[in-house]
Structures are given as structure tokens and as C-alpha cells.
FIZAMAR-685220 format. One record per residue: residue in one letter; y, x, z of N, C-alpha, C in turn. Coordinates in steps of 0.1 Angstrom, whole numbers, plus 2048, in hexadecimal, padded with zeros to 3 digits. Each point is the difference from the previous one (the first is absolute). Layout:
r residuo:A | nnorth:Y | neast:X | nup:Z | canorth:Y | caeast:X | caup:Z | cnorth:Y | ceast:X | cup:Z;
...
//
This chain:
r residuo:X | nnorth:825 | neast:735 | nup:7C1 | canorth:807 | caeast:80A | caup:807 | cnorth:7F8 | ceast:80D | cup:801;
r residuo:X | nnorth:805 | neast:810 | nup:804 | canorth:7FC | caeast:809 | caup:7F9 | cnorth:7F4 | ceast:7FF | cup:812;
r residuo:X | nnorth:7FD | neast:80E | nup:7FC | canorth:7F6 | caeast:802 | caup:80B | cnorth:806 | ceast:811 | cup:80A;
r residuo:X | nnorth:7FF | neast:806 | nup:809 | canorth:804 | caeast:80F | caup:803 | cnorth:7F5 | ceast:803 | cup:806;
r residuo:X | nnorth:7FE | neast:80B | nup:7FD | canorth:7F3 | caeast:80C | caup:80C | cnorth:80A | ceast:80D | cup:806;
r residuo:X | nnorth:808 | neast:7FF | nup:80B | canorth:800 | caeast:80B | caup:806 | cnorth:7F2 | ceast:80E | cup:807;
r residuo:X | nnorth:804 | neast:807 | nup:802 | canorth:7FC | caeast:80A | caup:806 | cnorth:805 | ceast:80B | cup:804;
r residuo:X | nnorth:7FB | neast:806 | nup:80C | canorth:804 | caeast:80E | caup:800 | cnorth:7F8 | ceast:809 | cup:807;
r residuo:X | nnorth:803 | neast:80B | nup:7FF | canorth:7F8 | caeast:80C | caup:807 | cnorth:804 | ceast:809 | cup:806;
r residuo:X | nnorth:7F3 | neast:80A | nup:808 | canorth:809 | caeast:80B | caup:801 | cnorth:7FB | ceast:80F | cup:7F5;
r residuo:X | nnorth:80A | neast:805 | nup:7FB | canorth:800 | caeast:80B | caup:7F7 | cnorth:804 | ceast:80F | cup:805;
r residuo:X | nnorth:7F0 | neast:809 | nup:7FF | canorth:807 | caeast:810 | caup:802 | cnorth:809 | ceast:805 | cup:7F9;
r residuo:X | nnorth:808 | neast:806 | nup:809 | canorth:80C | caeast:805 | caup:7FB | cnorth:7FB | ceast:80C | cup:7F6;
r residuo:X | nnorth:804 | neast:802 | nup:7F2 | canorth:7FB | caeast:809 | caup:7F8 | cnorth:7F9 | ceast:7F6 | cup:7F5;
r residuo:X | nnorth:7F7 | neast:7F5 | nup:7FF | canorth:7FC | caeast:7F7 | caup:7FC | cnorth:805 | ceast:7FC | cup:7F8;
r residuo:X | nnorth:810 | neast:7FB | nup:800 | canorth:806 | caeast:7F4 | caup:7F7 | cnorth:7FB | ceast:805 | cup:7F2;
r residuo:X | nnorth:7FF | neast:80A | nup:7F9 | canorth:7FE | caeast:7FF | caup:7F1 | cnorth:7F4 | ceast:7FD | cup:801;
r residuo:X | nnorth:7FB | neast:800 | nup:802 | canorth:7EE | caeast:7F9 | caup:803 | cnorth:803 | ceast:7F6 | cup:7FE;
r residuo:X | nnorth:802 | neast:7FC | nup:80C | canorth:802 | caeast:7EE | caup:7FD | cnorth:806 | ceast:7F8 | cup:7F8;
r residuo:X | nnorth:80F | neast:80B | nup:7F8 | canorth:806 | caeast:7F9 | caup:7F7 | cnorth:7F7 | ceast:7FA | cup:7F4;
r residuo:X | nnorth:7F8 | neast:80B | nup:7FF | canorth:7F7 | caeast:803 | caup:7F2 | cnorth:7F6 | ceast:7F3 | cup:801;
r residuo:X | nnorth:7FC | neast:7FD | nup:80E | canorth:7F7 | caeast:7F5 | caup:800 | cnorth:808 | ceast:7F4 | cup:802;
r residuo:X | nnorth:80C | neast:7FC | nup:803 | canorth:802 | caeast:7F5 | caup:802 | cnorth:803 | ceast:7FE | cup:7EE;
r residuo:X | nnorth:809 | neast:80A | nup:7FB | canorth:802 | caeast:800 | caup:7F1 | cnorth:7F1 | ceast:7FB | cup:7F8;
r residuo:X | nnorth:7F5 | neast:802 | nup:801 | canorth:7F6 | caeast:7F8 | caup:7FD | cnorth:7FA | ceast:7F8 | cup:804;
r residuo:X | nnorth:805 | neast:7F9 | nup:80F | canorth:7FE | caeast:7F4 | caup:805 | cnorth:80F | ceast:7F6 | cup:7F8;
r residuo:X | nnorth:805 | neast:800 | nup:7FC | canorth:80E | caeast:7FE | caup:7F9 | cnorth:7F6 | ceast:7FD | cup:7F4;
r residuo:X | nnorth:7FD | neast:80B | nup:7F3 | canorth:7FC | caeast:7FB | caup:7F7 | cnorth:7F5 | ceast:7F6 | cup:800;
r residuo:X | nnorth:7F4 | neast:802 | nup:805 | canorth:7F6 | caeast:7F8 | caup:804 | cnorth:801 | ceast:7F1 | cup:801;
r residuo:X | nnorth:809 | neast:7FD | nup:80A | canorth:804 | caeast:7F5 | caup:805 | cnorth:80F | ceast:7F6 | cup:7F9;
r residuo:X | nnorth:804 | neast:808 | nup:7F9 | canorth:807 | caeast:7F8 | caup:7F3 | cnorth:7FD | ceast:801 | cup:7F8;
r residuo:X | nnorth:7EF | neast:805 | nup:7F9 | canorth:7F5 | caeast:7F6 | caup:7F9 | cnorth:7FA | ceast:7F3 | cup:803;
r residuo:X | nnorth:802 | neast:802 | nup:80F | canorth:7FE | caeast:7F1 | caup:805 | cnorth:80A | ceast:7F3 | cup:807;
r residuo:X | nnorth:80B | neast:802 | nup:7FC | canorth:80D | caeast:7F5 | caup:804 | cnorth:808 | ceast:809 | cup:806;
r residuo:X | nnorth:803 | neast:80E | nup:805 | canorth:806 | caeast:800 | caup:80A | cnorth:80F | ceast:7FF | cup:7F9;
r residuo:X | nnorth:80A | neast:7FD | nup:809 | canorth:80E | caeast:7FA | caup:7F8 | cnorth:808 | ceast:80C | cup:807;
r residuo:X | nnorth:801 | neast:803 | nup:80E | canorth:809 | caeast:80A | caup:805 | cnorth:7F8 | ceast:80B | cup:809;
r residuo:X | nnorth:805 | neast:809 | nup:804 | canorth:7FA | caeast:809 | caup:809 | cnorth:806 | ceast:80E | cup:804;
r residuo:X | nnorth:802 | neast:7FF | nup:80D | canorth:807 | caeast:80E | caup:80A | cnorth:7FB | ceast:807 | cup:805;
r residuo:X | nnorth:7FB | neast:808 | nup:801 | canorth:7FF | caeast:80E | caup:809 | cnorth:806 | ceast:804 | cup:806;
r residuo:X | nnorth:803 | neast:802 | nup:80F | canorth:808 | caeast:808 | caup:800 | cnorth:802 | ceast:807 | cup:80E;
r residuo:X | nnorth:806 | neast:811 | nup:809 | canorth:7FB | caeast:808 | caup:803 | cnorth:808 | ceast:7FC | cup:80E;
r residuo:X | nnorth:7FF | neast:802 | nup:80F | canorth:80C | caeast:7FE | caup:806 | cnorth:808 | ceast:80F | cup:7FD;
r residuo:X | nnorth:80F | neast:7F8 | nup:803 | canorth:80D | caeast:809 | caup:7FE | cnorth:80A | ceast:7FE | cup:80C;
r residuo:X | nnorth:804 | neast:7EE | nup:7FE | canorth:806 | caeast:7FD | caup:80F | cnorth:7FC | ceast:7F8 | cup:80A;
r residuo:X | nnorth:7EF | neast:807 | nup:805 | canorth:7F9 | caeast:7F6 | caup:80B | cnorth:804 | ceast:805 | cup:80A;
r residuo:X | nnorth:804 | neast:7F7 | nup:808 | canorth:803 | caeast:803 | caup:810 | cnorth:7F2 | ceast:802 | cup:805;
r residuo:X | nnorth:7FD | neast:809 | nup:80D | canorth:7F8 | caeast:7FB | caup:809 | cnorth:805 | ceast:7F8 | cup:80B;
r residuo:X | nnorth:7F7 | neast:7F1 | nup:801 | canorth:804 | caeast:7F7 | caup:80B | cnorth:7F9 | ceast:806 | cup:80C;
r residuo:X | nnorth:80D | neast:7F6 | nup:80B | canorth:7F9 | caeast:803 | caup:810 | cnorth:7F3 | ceast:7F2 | cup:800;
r residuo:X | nnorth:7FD | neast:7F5 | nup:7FA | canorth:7F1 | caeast:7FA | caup:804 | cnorth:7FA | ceast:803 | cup:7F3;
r residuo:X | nnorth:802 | neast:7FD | nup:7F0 | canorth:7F9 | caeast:806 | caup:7F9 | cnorth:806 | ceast:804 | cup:7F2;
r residuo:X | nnorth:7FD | neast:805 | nup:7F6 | canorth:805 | caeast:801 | caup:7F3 | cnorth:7F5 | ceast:807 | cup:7F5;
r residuo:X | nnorth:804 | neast:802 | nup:7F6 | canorth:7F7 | caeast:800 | caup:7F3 | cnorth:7F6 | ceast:80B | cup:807;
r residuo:X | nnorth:803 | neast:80B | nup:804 | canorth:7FD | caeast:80B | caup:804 | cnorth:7F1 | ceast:7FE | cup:80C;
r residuo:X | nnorth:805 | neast:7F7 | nup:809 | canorth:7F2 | caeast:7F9 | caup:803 | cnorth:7FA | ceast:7F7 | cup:7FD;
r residuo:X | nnorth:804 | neast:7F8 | nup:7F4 | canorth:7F8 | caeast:7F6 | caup:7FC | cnorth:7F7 | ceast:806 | cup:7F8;
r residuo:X | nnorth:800 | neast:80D | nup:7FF | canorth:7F5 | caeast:806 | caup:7F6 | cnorth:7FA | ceast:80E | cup:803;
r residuo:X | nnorth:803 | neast:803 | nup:811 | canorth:7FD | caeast:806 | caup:80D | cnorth:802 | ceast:811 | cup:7F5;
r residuo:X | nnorth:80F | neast:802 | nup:7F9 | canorth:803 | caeast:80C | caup:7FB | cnorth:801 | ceast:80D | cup:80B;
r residuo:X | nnorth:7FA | neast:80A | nup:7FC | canorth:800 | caeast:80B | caup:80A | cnorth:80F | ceast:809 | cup:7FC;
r residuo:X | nnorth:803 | neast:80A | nup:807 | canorth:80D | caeast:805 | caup:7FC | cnorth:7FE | ceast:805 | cup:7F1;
r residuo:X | nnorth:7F1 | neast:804 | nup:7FD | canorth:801 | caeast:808 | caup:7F2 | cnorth:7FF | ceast:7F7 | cup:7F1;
r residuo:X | nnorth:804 | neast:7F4 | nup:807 | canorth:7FC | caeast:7F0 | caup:7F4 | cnorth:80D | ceast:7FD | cup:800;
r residuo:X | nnorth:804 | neast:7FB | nup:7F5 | canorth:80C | caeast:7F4 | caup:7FE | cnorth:7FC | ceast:7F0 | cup:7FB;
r residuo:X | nnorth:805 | neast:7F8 | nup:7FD | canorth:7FB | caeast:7F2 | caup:7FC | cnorth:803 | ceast:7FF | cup:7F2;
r residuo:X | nnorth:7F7 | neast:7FB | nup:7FA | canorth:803 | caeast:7FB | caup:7F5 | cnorth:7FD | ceast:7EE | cup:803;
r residuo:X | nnorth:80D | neast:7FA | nup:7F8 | canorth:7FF | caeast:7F1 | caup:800 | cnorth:803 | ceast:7FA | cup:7F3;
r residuo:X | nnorth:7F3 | neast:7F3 | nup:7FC | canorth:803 | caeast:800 | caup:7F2 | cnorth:7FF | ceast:7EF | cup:7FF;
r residuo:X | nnorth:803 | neast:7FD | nup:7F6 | canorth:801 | caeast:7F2 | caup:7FC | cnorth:7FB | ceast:7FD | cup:7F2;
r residuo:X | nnorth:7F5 | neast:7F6 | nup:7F8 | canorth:7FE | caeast:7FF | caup:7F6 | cnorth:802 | ceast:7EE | cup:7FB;
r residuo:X | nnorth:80A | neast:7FD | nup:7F6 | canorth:801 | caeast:7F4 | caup:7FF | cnorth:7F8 | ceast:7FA | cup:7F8;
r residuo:X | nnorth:7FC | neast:7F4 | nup:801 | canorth:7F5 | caeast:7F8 | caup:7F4 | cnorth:805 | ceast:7F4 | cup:7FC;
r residuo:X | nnorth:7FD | neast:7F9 | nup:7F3 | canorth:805 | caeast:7F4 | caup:7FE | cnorth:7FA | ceast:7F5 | cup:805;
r residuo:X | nnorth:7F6 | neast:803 | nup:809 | canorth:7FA | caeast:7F7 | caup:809 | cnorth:7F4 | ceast:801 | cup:807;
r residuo:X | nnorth:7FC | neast:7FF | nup:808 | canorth:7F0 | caeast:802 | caup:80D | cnorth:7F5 | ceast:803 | cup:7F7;
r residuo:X | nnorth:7FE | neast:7F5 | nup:7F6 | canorth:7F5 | caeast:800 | caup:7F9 | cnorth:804 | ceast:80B | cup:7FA;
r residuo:X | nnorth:808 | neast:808 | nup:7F4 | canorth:7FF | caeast:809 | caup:7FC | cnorth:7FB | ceast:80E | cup:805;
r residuo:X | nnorth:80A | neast:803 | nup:809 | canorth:7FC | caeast:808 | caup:80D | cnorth:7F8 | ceast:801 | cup:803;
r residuo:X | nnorth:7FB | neast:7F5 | nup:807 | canorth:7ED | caeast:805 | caup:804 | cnorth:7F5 | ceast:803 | cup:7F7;
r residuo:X | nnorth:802 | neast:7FE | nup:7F2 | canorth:7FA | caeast:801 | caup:7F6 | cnorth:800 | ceast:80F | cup:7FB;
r residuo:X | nnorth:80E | neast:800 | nup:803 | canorth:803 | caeast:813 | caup:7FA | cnorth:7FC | ceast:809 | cup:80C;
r residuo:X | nnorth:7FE | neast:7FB | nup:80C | canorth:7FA | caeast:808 | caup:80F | cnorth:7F3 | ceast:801 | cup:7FC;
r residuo:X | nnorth:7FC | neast:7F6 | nup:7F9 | canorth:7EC | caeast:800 | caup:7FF | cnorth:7FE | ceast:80A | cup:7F3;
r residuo:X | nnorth:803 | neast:7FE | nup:7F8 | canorth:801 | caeast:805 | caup:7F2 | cnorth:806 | ceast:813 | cup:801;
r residuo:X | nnorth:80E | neast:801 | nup:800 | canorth:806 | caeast:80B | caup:802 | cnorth:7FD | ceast:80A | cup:809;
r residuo:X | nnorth:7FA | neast:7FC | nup:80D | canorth:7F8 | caeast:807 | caup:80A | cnorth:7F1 | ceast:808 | cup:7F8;
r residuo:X | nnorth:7FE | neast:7FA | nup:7F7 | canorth:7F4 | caeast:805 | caup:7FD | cnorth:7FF | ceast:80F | cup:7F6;
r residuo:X | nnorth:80C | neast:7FC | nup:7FC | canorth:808 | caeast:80B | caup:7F2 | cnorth:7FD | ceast:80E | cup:806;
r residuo:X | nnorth:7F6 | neast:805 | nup:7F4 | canorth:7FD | caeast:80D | caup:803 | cnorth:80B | ceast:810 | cup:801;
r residuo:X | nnorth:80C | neast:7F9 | nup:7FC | canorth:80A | caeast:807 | caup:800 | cnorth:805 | ceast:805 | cup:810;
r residuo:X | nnorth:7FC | neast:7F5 | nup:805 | canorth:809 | caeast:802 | caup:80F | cnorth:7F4 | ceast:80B | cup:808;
r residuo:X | nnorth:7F5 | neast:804 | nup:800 | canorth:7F9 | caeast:80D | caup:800 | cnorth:7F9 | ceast:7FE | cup:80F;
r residuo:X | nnorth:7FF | neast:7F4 | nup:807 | canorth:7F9 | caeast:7FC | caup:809 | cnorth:803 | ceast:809 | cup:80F;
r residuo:X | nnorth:7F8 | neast:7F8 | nup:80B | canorth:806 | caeast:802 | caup:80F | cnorth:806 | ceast:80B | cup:7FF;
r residuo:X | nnorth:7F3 | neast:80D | nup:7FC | canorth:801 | caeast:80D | caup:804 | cnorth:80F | ceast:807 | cup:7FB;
r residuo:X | nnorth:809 | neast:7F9 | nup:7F6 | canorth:80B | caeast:806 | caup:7FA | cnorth:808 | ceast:7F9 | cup:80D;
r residuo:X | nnorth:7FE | neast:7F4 | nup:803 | canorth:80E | caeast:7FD | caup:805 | cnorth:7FE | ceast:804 | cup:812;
r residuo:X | nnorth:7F5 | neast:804 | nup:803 | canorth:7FC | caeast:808 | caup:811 | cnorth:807 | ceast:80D | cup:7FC;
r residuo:X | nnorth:801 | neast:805 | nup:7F5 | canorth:803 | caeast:810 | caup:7FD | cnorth:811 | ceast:7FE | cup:805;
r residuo:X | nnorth:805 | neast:7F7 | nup:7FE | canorth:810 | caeast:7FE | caup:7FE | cnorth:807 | ceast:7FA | cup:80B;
r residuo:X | nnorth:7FC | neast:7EF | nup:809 | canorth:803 | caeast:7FF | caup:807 | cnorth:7F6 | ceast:7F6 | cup:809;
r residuo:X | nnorth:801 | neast:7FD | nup:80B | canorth:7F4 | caeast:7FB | caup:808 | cnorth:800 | ceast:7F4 | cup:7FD;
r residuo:X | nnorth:7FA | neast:7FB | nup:7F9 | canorth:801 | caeast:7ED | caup:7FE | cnorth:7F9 | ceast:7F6 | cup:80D;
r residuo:X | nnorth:7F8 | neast:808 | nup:80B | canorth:801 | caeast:7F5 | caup:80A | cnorth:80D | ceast:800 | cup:807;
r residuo:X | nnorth:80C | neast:80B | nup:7FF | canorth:80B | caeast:7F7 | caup:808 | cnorth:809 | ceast:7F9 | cup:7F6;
r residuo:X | nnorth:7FC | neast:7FA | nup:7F3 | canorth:809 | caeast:7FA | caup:7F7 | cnorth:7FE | ceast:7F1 | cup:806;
r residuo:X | nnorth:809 | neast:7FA | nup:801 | canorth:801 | caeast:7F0 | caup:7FD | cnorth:809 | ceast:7FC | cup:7F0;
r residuo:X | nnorth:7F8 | neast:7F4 | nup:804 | canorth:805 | caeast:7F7 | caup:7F3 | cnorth:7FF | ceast:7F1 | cup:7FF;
r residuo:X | nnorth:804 | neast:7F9 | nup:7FA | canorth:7FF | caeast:7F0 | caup:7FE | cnorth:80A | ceast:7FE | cup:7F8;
r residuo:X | nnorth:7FA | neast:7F1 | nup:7F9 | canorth:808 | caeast:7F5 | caup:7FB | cnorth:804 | ceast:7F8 | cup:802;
r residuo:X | nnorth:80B | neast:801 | nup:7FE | canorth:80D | caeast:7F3 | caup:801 | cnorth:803 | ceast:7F8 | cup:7F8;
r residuo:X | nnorth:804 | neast:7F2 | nup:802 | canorth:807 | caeast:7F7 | caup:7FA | cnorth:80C | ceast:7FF | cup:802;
r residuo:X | nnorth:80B | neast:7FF | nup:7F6 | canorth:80E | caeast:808 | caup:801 | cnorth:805 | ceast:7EB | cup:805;
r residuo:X | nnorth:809 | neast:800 | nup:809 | canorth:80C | caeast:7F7 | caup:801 | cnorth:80C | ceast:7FF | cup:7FD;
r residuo:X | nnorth:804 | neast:80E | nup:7FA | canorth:80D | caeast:802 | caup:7FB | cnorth:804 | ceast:80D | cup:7F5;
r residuo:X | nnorth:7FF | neast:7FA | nup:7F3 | canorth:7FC | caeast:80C | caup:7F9 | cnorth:813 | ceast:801 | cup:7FA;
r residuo:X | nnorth:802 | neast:80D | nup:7FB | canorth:80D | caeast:7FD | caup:7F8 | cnorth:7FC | ceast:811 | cup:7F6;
r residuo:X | nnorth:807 | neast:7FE | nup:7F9 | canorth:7FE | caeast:80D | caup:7F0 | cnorth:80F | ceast:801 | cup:7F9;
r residuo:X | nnorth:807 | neast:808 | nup:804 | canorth:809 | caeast:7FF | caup:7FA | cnorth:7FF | ceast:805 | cup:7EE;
r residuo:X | nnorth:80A | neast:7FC | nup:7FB | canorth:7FF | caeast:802 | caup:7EF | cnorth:804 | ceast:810 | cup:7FF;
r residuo:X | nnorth:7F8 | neast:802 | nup:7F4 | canorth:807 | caeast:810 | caup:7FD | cnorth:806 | ceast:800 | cup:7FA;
r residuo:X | nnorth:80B | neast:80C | nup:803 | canorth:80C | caeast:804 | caup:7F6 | cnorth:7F9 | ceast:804 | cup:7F1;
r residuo:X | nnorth:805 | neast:7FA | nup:7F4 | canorth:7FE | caeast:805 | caup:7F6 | cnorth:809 | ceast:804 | cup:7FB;
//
């Protein structure tokens, strides 16, 4: 069964082409190493909740929006192999690029084991 890493963050507004540019080489990087699927992507229609929502789960200020992403693998062991390995890739330009762009102590993240997977077929 496959494996998922969500995450999200919070992102300065003005930022997103930044980020695009680095998730776009976290994308190549990481499907050198198994990765099978993978989303990015910017809030559009996040509510703010009355006890909590994305917005504080990543303590965004008014001048931040969220980014929430998902990366699929064809299984744990691969995944963690391309975390160890792909992290190291001189391409992704280390801490100081990604503190320039958005705060990674308020990012979370983890892996999951899926219970219920479905993929629909593409139109050809």
C-alpha cells in the first residue's frame, strides 16, 4: 500500500512565486527518488473557524496565507529513503533559501498510512 506526507504552512503574501519555484524543485528532486504524486497548493476557499482552522494550525498572521501540500509514495520505505537522500540535493539551496521565503518553524508535517485509497482512470 502506497505511503502520504502531508504538510502545510504559513506563506507571505507576495511569496507564492518563490515558493512555486522551490516546491517545483522539490517535485523534481523527489521523483528521482519514487515520488508517484504530489500537490501544492495555495488557500482560496479556507474558512476561518470559531475553535480552529488551517490558519491557526500554522499560527498565519494577516500578511501570510497557507499553503497545503501532499506527496504520494509507493511505500514508507521508499519515502523515507528519498527524505534521507533528496534532502541532501544541492539543488534545494539549504535553510537560508527556504527562512528567505517562508518560516518553517510554524510548518507541520507527517506520514500516513492510507485506509482507503481510490484513483480514478483517465480519460484518454
Amino acid at each position: 500500500m502506497s505511503y502520504v506526507d502531508f504538510f502545510a504552512l504559513p506563506l507571505p503574501k507576495g511569496n507564492e512565486e518563490r515558493y512555486r519555484q522551490m516546491a517545483e524543485i522539490f517535485k523534481t528532486v523527489m521523483r528521482e527518488h519514487g515520488l508517484l504524486r504530489y500537490c501544492e497548493a495555495v488557500a482560496d476557499d479556507v474558512p476561518r473557524g470559531e475553535v480552529t482552522d488551517f490558519y491557526r494550525a500554522v499560527a498565519a498572521t494577516e500578511e501570510e496565507t497557507v499553503v497545503a501540500a501532499y506527496a504520494l509514495w509507493p511505500d514508507k520505505e521508499t519515502r523515507d529513503l528519498a527524505w534521507q537522500r533528496g534532502m541532501q540535493d544541492p539543488r534545494f539551496g539549504g535553510p537560508d533559501e527556504f527562512a528567505s521565503v517562508f518560516d518553517g518553524k510554524r510548518m507541520f508535517w507527517g506520514g500516513f498510512k492510507p485506509i482507503v485509497e481510490y484513483e480514478a482512470e483517465q480519460a484518454k
